[in-house]
C-alpha positions as CSV (number, residue, x, y, z in Angstrom):
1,X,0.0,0.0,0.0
2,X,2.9,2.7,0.6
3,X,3.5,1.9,-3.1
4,X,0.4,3.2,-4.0
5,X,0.9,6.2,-1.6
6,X,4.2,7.2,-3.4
7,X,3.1,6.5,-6.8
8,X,0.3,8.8,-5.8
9,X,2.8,11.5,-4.3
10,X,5.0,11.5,-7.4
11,X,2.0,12.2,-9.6
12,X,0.4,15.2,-7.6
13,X,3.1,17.2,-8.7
14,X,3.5,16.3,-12.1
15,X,-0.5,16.4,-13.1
16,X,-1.3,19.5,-11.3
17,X,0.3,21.2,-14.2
18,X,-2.3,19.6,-16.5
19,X,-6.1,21.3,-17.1
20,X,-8.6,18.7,-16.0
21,X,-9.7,18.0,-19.5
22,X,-6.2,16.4,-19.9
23,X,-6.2,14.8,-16.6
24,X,-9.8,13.4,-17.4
25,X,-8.3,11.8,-20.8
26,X,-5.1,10.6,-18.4
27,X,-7.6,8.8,-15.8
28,X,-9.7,7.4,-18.3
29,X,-7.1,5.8,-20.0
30,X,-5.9,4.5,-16.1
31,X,-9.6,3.0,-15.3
32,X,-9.7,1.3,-19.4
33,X,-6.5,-0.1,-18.6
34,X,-7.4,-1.1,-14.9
35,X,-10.5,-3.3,-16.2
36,X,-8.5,-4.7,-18.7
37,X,-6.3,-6.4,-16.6
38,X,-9.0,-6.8,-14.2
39,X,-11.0,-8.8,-16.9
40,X,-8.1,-11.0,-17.5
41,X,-7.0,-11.8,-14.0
42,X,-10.9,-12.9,-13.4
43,X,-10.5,-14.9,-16.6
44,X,-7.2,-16.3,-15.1
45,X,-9.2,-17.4,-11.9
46,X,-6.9,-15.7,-9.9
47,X,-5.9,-13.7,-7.1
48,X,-4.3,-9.8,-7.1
49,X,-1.3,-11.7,-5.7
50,X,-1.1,-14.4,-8.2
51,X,-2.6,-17.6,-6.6
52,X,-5.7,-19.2,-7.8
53,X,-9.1,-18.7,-6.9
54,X,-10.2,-21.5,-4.2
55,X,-11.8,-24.0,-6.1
56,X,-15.8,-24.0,-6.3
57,X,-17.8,-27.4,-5.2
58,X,-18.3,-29.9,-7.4
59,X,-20.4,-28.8,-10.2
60,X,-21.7,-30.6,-13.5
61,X,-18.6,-31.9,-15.5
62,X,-18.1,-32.8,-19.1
63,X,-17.1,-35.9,-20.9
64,X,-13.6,-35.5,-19.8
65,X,-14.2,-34.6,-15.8
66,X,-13.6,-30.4,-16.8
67,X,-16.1,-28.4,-15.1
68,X,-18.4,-27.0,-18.0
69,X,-18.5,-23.4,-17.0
70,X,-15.5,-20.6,-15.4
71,X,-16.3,-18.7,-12.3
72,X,-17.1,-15.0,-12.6
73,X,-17.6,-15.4,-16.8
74,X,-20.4,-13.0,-17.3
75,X,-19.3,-10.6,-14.3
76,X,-16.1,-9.9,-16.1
77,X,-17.8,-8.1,-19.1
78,X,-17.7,-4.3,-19.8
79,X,-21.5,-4.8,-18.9
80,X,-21.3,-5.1,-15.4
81,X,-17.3,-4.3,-14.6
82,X,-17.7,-0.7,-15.3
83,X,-15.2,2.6,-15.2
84,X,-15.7,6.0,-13.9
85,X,-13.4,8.7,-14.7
86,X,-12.8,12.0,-13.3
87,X,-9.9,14.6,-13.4
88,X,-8.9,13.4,-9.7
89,X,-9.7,10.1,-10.2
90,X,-10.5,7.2,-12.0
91,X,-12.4,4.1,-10.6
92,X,-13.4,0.3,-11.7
93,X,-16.7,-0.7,-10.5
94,X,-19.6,-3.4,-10.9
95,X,-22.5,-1.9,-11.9
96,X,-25.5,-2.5,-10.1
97,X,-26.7,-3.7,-7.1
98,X,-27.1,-7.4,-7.6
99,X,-23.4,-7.7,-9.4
100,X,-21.9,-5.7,-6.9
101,X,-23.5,-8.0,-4.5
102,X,-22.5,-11.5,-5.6
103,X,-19.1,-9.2,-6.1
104,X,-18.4,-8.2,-2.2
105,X,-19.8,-11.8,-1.2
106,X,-17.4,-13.0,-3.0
107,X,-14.5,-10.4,-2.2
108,X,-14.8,-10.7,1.5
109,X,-15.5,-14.5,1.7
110,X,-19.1,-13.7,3.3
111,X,-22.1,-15.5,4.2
112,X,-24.9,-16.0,1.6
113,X,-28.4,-17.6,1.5
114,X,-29.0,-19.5,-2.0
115,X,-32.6,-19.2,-2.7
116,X,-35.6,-17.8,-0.5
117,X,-35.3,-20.9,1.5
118,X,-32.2,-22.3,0.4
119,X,-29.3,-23.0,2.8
120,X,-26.7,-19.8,4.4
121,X,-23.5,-20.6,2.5
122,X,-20.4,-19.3,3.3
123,X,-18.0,-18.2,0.4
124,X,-14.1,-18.1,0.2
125,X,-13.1,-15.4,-0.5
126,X,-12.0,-14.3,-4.1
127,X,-10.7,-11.7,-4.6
128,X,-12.1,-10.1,-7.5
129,X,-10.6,-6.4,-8.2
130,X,-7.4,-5.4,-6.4
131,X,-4.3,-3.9,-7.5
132,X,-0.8,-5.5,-8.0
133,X,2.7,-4.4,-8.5
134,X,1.8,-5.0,-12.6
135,X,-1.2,-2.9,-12.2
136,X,1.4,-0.1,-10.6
137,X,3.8,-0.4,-13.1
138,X,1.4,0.2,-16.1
139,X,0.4,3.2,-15.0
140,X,3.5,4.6,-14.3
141,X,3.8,3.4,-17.7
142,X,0.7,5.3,-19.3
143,X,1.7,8.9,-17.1
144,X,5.4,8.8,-18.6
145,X,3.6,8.2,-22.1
146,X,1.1,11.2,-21.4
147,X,4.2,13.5,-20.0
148,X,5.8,12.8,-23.2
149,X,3.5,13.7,-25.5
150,X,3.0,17.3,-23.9
């Protein structure tokens, strides 16, 4: 986290110097690039730190023993996995209540109930946005572009 916090120092001074039209384009750019990687990780099944996703119960299997379906496919999508970008900041969000629902249970390992009078289920946790030393370095990467082309 004190990554973050100096990557965030060294760009105060730097972007201040920009109008926020240009900083809007810079942090929409950051949040695009933020799902991107976002999406794929999810697709990866794994972890900001790089392990895997604990492994769901058994579900319906094909010929070969492979469960049929990912975790997470359809949450993943530009549909629900949504950016907001502003000239201080830019965000990555699900985007509605249900989603962001099934997200944080998820997220946070909690406690759900499948169904009206289905069983409480407790989740591992998953974690499904986060931010990792790539995710740092790539936006490093995208300021020293935008400094360089002013």
């Amino acid at each position: 986290m004190s990554d973050f916090i100096q990557l965030e120092d060294w760009m105060l001074g730097l972007l201040e110097k920009f109008t926020p039209a240009q900083r809007r384009k810079l942090t929409q750019q950051w949040a695009r690039t933020l799902r991107q990687s976002q999406q794929k990780r999810i697709q990866q099944q794994l972890n900001p730190d790089g392990s895997p996703y604990e492994a769901r119960k058994p579900q319906k299997r094909d010929k070969k023993g492979r469960v049929k379906r990912k975790m997470f496919t359809k949450i993943r999508t530009a549909r629900y996995l949504k950016t907001k970008a502003t000239p201080d900041m830019a965000e990555v969000s699900f985007s509605n209540n249900r989603i962001e629902r099934i997200a944080a249970t998820h997220q946070y390992g909690l406690r759900e109930k499948l169904g009206k009078r289905g069983p409480v289920v407790k989740y591992p946790q998953r974690r499904l946005l986060g931010m990792n030393m790539a995710n740092i370095e790539n936006i490093q990467k995208i300021v020293l572009d935008f400094l360089s082309e002013y």
